[in-house]
C-alpha angles and dihedrals in degrees: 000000000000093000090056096043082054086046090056088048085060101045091051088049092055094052096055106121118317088201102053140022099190096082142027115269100237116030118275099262099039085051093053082050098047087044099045097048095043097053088044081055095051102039084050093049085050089053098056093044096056104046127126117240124231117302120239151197103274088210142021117226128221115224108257113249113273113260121245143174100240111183109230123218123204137199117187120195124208139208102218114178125121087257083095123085126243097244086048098060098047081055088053092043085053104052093039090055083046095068094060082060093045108044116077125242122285083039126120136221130191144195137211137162129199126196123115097344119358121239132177113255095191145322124218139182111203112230103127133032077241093068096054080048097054095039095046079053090052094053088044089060113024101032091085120154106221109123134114111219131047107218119163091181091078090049095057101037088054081056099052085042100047101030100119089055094051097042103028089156126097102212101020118121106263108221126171122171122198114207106184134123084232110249127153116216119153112188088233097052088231088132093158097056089042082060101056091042095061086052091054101047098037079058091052099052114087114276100228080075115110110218110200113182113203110188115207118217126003098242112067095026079071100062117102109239116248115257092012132079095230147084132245084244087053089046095059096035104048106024106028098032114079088220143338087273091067104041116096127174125202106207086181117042082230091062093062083073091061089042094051088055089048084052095051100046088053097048097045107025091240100178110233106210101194121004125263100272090061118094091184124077135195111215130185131188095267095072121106107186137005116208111195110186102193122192124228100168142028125221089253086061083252097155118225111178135331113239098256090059091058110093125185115205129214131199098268089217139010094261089199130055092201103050093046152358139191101294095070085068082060101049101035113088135172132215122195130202130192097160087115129089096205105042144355123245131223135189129177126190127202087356113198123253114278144047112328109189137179126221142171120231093215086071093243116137097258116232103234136183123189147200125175116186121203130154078219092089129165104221134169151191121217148135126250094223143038138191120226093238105038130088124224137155118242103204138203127174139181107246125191106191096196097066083033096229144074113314103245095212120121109257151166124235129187133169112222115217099226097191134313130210117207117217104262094008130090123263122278110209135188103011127175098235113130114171110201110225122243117243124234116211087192097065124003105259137113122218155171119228108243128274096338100066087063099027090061110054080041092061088224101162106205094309136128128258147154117236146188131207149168134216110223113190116194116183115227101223091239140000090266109041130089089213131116124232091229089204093052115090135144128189125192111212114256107289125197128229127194115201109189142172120288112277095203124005120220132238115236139172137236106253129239104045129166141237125209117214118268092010122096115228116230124204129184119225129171137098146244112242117208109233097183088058112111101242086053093088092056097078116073098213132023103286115241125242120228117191116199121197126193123176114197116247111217095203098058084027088230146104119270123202110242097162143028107170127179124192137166124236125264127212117245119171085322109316132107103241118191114199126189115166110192125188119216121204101168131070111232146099124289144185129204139179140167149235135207115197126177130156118244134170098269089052135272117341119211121185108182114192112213137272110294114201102216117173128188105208124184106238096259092165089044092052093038087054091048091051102053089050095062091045084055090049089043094063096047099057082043095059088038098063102035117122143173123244123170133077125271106208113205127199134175129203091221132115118292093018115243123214131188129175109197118187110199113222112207111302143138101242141350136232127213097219081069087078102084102167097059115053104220094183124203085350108109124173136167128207117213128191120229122179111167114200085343098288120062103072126185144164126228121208127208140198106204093173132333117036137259139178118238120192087339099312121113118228122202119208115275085029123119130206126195108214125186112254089228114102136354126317124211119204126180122204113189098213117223081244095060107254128103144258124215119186120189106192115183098173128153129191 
């Protein structure tokens, strides 16, 4: 804005008058008024062209899903032939007896066995302790490993066949869980009709059941099944598991312990509060029940610890008079299991606010899992990948899943970067980046803005990279304080982010950009999509391109929807062009974005760009310049074509007296030697005529040699007067002989 008003400074100083350079054009103070109005105009006119327009939300956010308590319903399936060892099977016995403890009520387990036919051991819905009890008995007694032949087959087709027993419930989770080293043995040695058979009925079970494949051992999982060109391992991972993310191997028997609690946690949402190396945990009044699974042997027979050296540790006080009081010690209670041979269980109920820890007496490290249970969960919603020019909303929210909506406590939410890798660049690993999320009033949520909240405090520069990151909840102790709960955390589990090279570039426009009047302004908007990048080929047919445009309404202060457009692509040299062409006919400011939308076979891919500010100005600067231009223009016909009309009447005191009357015909200046009847002797004068945009009329009045007084004011030679064109002028001339001169001009122009 400083270089145009100096421009306009320019411009003033090179219309200054073309006729003579001895004097300002206009007169000084109706310069410093013409100066000082146009460049207010035209400061003003900038002003308005270079505005911002509104800002706005980059990103809308859907409502979380509502929380809610869904009873889950399992159905394990074992491998029972004599292929497993003794000490195995007790193992398997055990954490199969440990999921009746660890599901809630109202939810079912199931058992099956395959070996050389399936068969159903038992089927329980949890309402009552007594029910773990009874089913835990039946395990004990029924779950025996005495077949000859290992054929999953029989397993999975009893599950297709007896689905609507196992999971009678609508809405329940469907889990069903697989434990098996992967072979493949029909009694009847037809292996390739077995396997045709597993892909048939695992096609014909619902598909809202979860299938996790846990394979046992890491030897005969290995062999390459006869009369198919795949292991046992392939088998379970790529044919019984419903995808990569439910399949789990335990190398090591001991390991299937660990893989029963993942399960869990996944199924049921169980909040683990610190991760199963720990042996401390931090607990907060939200928590309902704490479930320690302690190990006392291993499946080599190697001893950790006996049960009475086992020793579980409470908080010896409540160290925080907000967070807790006295009655927590009445209503927490703690039950205690060492019925099994493997691991004691734990489970704490209304546990009272501090570090709870767990310890052996024998002074070895204890071998803890864990499971905490609260209504109070941190949950999100979030891609795996992103690409470099898109926007999306990574989202996090509070649920209680007791009042089944969004806790309505005050909290902080960050997201820890956990380490990056730059393409082409080493990892960088434990960093101390931690990007608080923003808070939605809307809904509820907290977010980052996707990618660019990570790909900026890691300096990233448009370049790809593969993150991790962890979602890290702490709980303000009221609405109104600035204060932590120091017992309240919740951590998210690691989550990946990819973070690629754009797959299409958008088109955008410089913004301003003008409209001339009458004339509707056209903008072309649109995009390239790359068709050699490698998420091209998931979608099956070119993806279609929507252009949204919204112009902001001064009177609601908000954005208003004008256009949702929707094209095809067309082929040009190979690319997949996309062309909209938009007219604009108003002035305003607008916001645009765009959405790319394809089908895949995972479902329908949408990739949104971000907001683009777009506003369509009239060309005030233009239209200021022009007019002043013409006002310029203006001036100078109007001095052009000025002329002086009127009579100048000379008389002299000498004697004898002389006399003289001159009209002046029009003309643009007059020239004393014009009078011929007065001497006037050395005395020469010219009148000019000034008329500056046709109304403001002046004459100029000048002494070309000798002096004279005009209207009282003396006027040396080579001097010049302006003199208003109303009225009469009286001018006096002292001739070199001693008489005087009296001019009376009344002249108009």
């Amino acid at each position: 804005m400083l270089a145009r008003t100096k421009a306009m400074f320019n411009l003033i100083e090179q219309y200054r008058n073309p006729f003579d350079k001895r004097e300002s054009f206009f007169p000084p103070s109706l310069n410093y008024l013409l100066l000082s109005v146009f460049i207010s105009f035209s400061l003003t006119l900038t002003a308005c062209q270079e505005s911002t327009s509104t800002q706005v939300s980059e990103t809308e956010l859907n409502a979380p899903p509502i929380p809610e308590s869904i009873p889950a319903e399992f159905v394990i399936l074992i491998d029972n032939s004599r292929s497993i060892r003794p000490t195995e099977q007790q193992l398997i016995r055990e954490t199969t007896m440990l999921f009746a403890d660890m599901i809630g009520l109202k939810d079912r387990i199931s058992v099956l066995t395959f070996g050389t036919a399936a068969k159903q051991v038992t089927t329980t819905l949890i309402n009552t302790d007594n029910d773990r009890v009874k089913f835990k008995d039946t395990i004990k007694r029924q779950l025996k490993f005495n077949e000859n032949y290992s054929d999953i087959r029989a397993g999975i087709k009893l599950l297709a066949e007896q689905q609507s027993i196992l999971f009678p419930t609508p809405k329940a989770i469907k889990v069903a869980i697989v434990l098996s080293d992967g072979k493949l043995e029909p009694k009847n040695k037809k292996i390739e009709q077995a396997f045709q058979d597993i892909q048939q009925n695992i096609a014909e079970l619902d598909p809202n059941i979860k299938m996790y494949a846990v394979v046992l051992g890491d030897t005969a999982s290995n062999h390459t099944i006869p009369g198919l060109k795949m292991t046992g391992k392939q088998l379970m991972a790529e044919k019984v598991a419903s995808s990569s993310e439910l399949f789990f191997q335990a190398k090591q028997l001991d390991q299937i312990l660990d893989t029963a609690i993942t399960i869990l946690k996944k199924t049921k949402g169980i909040s683990a509060f610190g991760d199963n190396k720990e042996t401390t945990y931090r607990i907060d009044d939200t928590v309902e029940t704490m479930t320690l699974i302690v190990r006392k042997l291993h499946v080599d027979g190697t001893n950790l610890a006996t049960s009475t050296e086992i020793q579980l540790n409470a908080p010896t006080e409540l160290e925080n008079s907000d967070l807790g009081s006295a009655e927590q010690y009445d209503r927490e209670s703690i039950y205690r299991s060492n019925d099994y041979q493997y691991f004691d269980l734990f489970v704490i109920s209304n546990p009272r606010p501090g570090n709870w820890s767990v310890s052996l007496s024998n002074g070895k490290e204890p071998s803890v899992l864990n499971a905490i249970n609260s209504p109070i969960d941190l949950r999100s919603n979030f891609k795996t990948a992103y690409y470099l020019n898109e926007i999306a909303a990574l989202q996090a929210w509070i649920a209680d899943a007791k009042s089944k909506q969004i806790s309505q406590m005050s909290y902080q939410i960050q997201a820890h970067i956990l380490n990056a890798q730059i393409s082409g660049q080493e990892r960088n690993n434990n960093t101390d980046i931690y990007i608080p999320l923003q808070f939605d009033t809307k809904t509820g949520q907290y977010f980052l803005i996707m990618p660019s909240d990570l790909t900026e405090p890691l300096n990233l520069n448009a370049q790809a990279a593969n993150i991790s990151i962890e979602l890290i909840a702490q709980k303000f102790i009221n609405n109104d304080s600035n204060s932590l709960d120091p017992w309240f955390i919740r951590r998210s589990r690691p989550l990946p982010i990819i973070i690629t090279e754009p797959i299409i570039q958008w088109f955008t426009s410089d913004s301003p950009q003008l409209r001339y009047p009458i004339i509707d302004h056209s903008i072309h908007f649109g995009g390239t999509l790359n068709t050699n990048h490698t998420d091209y080929q998931q979608f099956d047919v070119p993806p279609k391109l929507t252009l949204i445009i919204e112009q902001f309404d001064q009177e609601s202060n908000q954005y208003q929807s004008i256009s949702n457009e929707t094209i095809l692509p067309d082929i040009n040299e190979g690319e997949l062009v996309y062309n909209f062409n938009r007219n604009f006919s108003e002035y305003g400011n607008y916001r645009y974005y765009y959405q790319l939308t394809g089908t895949t076979k995972g479902g329908e891919k949408t990739i949104q760009s971000r907001w683009f500010n777009l506003q369509i100005n009239f060309p005030w600067i233009y239209a200021g310049a022009l007019i002043f231009l013409i006002l310029i223009l203006a001036n100078i016909i109007s001095s052009l074509t000025a002329k002086i009309r009127g009579q100048i009447q000379i008389e002299t005191d000498a004697i004898p007296a002389e006399f003289e009357s001159v009209r002046l015909r029009p003309k643009r200046a007059f020239d004393s030697r014009q009078i011929k009847e007065v001497n006037l002797g050395t005395a020469h004068f010219r009148i000019n005529a000034q008329r500056r945009f046709f109304v403001i009329k002046r004459l100029r009045i000048e002494m070309l040699s000798g002096q004279a007084t005009i209207d009282h004011l003396k006027l040396q030679k080579g001097k010049a007067i302006q003199l208003k064109t109303r009225g009469n002028h009286e001018m006096d001339i002292t001739h070199e002989n001693g008489h005087n001169i009296h001019l009376t001009m009344t002249l108009h122009l």
